[in-house]
Structure formats: C-alpha cells, structure tokens
C-alpha positions as CSV (number, residue, x, y, z in Angstrom):
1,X,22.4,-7.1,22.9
2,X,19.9,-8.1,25.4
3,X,18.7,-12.0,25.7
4,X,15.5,-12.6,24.5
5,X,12.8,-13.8,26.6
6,X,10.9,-17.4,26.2
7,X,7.6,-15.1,24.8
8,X,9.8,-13.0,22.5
9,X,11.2,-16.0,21.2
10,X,7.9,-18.2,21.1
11,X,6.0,-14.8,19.4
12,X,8.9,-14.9,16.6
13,X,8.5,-18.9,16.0
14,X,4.7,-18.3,15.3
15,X,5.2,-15.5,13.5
16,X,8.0,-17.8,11.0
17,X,5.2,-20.1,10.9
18,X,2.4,-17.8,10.2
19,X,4.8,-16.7,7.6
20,X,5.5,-19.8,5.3
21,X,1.9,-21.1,5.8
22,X,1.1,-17.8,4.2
23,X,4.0,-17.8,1.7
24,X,2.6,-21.6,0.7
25,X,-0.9,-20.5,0.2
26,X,0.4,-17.8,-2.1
27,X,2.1,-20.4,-3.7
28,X,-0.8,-22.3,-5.0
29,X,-2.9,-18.9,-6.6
30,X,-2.9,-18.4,-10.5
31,X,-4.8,-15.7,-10.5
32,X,-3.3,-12.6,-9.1
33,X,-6.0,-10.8,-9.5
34,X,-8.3,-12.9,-6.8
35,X,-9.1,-11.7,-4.3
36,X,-8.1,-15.5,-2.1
37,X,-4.9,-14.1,-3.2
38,X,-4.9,-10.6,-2.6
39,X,-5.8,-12.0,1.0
40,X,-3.3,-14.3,0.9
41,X,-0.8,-11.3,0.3
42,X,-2.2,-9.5,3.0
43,X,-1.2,-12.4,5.5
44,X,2.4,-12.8,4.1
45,X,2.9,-8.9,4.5
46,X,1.3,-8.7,8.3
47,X,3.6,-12.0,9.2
48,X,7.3,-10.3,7.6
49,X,6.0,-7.4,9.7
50,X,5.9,-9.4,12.9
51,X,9.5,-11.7,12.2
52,X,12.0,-9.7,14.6
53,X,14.9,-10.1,11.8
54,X,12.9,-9.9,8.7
55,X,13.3,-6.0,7.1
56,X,11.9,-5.0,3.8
C-alpha cells in the first residue's frame, strides 16, 4: 500500500473534522423536517464522502 502524502493526510483530518462538526450540529435538530437539518444532513453526507476509510 502506498504511503500517504502530508496533503492526503491533512485533506482526511479536515474532512474527520468537517465530519463531527456536522454530525454535532445534527445532533442538536428536533425537527427532521427543517430544513437547518436537512442542510445539516447534507454536510454529514458530503464529509463521509470525503473520509478516505469511511464506506457506506
């Protein structure tokens, strides 16, 4: 398996973090139905798209 490079591995950091600040906004929605949540969504399901290791 090739090594990663210092931007590969900085992209997939920001992508983890872009991921749990999204997962933590979703978090605090009660209303699924929102649209602040449907938004929300959106930015959990374009961050697990750009973690490397994360498959659906």
């Amino acid at each position: 398996m090739a090594r990663k490079t210092p931007e590969q591995k900085a992209a997939a950091k920001k992508a983890v973090a872009d991921y749990k600040s999204a997962k933590r906004s979703l978090a605090q929605h009660t209303d699924a139905d929102s649209s602040a949540y449907l938004a929300d969504h959106d930015r959990v399901v374009e961050a697990e798209k750009r973690i490397p290791w994360y498959r659906r």
